[in-house]
KEVO-813180 format. One line per field, with one value per atom (N, C-alpha, C): residue number from 1; residue in one letter; atom name; x, y, z. Coordinates in pm, whole numbers, plus 50000, padded with zeros to 5 digits. Example, Ala and Ser with C-alpha at 12.3 -4.5 7.8 and 13.67 -1.06 7.14 Angstrom:
BEGIN
sese <- [1/1/1/2/2/2]
vexpa <- [A/A/A/S/S/S]
pami <- [N/CA/C/N/CA/C]
xx <- [51319/51230/51320/51285/51367/51290]
yy <- [49431/49550/49670/49775/49894/50003]
zz <- [50780/50780/50780/50708/50714/50787]
//
This chain:
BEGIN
sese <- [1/1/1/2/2/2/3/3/3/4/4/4/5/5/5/6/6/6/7/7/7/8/8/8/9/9/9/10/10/10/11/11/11/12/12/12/13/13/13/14/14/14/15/15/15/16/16/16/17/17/17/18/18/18/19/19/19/20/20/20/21/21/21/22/22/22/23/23/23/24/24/24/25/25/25/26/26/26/27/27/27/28/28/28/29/29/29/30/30/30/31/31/31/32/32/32/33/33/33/34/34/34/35/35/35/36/36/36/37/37/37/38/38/38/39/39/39/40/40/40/41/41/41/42/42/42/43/43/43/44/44/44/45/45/45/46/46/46/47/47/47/48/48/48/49/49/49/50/50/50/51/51/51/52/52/52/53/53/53/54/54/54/55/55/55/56/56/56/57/57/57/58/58/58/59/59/59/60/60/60/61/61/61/62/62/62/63/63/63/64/64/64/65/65/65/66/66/66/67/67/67]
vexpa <- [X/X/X/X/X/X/X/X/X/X/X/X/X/X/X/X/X/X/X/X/X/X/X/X/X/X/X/X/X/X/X/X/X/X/X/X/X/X/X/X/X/X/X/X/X/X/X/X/X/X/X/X/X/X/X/X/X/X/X/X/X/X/X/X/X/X/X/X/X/X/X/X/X/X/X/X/X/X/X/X/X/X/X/X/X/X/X/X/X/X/X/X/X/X/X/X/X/X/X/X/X/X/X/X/X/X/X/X/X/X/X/X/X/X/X/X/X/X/X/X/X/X/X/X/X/X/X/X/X/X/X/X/X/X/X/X/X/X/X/X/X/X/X/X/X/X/X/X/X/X/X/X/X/X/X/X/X/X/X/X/X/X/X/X/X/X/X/X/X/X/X/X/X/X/X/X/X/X/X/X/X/X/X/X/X/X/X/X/X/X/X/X/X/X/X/X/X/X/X/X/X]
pami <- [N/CA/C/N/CA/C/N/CA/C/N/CA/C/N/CA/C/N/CA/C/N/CA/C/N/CA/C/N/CA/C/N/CA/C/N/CA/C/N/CA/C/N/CA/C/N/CA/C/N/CA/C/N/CA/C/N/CA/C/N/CA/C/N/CA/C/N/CA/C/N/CA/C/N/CA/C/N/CA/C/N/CA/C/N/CA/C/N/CA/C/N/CA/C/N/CA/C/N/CA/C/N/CA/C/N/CA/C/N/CA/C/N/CA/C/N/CA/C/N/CA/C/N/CA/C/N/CA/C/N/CA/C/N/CA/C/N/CA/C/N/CA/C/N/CA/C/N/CA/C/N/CA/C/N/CA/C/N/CA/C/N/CA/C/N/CA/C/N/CA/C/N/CA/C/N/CA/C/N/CA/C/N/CA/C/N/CA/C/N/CA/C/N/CA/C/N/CA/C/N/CA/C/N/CA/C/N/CA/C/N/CA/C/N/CA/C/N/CA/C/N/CA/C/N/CA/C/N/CA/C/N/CA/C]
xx <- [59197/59248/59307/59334/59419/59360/59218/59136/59067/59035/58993/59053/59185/59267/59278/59280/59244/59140/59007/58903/58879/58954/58985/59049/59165/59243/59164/59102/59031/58922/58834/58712/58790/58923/58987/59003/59067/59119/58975/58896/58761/58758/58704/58637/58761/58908/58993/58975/58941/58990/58790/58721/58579/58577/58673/58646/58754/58859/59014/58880/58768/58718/58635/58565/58465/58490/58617/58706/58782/58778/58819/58673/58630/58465/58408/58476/58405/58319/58299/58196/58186/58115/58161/58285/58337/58461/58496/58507/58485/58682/58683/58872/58883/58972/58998/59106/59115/59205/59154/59204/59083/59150/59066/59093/59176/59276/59399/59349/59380/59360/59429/59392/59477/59578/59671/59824/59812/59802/59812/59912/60001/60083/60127/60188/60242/60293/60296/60417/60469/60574/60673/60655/60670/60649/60736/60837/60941/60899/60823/60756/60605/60531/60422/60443/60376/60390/60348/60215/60187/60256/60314/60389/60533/60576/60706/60622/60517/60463/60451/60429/60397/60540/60636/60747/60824/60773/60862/60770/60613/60571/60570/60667/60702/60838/60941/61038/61020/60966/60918/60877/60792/60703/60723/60832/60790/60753/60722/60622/60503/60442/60273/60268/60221/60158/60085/60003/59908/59916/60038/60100/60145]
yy <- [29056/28941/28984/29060/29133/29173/29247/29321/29185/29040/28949/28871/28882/28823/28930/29040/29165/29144/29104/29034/28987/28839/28772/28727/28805/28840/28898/28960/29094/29013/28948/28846/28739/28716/28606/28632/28745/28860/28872/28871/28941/28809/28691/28518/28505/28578/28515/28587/28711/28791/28800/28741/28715/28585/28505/28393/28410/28497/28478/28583/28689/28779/28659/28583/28488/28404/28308/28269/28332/28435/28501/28574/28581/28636/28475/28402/28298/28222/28282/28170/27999/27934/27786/27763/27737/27692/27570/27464/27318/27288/27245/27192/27035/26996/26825/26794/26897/26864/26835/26726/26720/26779/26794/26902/26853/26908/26862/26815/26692/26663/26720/26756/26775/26697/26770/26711/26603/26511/26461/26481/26544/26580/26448/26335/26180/26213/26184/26204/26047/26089/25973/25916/25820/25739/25801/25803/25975/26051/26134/26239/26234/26149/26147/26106/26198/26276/26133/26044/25950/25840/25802/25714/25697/25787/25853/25773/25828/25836/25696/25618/25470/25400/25450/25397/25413/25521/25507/25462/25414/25333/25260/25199/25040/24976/25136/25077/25076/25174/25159/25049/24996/24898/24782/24716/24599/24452/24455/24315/24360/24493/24498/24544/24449/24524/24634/24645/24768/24901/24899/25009/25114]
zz <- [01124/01197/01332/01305/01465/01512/01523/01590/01659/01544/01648/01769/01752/01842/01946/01898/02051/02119/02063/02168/02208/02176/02226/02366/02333/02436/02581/02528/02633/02682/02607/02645/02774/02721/02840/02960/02947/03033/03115/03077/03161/03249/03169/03224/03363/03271/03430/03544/03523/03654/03707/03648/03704/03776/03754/03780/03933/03915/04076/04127/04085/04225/04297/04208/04272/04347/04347/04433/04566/04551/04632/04740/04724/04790/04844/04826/04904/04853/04736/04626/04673/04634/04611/04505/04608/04423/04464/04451/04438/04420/04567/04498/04522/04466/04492/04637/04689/04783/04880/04948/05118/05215/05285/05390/05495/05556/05625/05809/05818/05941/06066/06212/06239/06341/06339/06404/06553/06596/06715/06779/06883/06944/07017/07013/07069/07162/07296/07418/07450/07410/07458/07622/07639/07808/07873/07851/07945/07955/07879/07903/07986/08024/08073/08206/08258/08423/08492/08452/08566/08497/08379/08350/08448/08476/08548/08721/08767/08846/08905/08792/08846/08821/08775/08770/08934/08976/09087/09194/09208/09282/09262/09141/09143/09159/09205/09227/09417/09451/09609/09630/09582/09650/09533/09525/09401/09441/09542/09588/09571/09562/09521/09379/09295/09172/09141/09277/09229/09281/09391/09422/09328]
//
């Protein structure tokens, strides 16, 4: 009985560490996680150079709109 649970053991031992090299080498290994989008960096209207830009050709000139 003990000699089968030693092969057991050892048979597991083999399936796991065959299964973390194959994963690791790049195999297909199939995960459920989706793949991470990436980050959009937002700039606030203070921070944007021609936002700033048209603010102060509209305090110069505020009888023309398109100044």
């Amino acid at each position: 009985m003990l000699k089968l649970l030693f092969v057991v053991i050892v048979v597991g031992l083999a399936v796991y560490a065959t299964i973390r090299l194959l994963q690791q080498d790049g195999a297909p290994a199939r995960t459920l996680r989706p793949k991470p989008r990436p980050q959009v960096r937002r700039q606030a209207p203070d921070d944007d150079e021609e936002f700033l830009r048209d603010l102060d050709r509209r305090r110069l000139h505020p009888e023309d709109p398109d100044a």
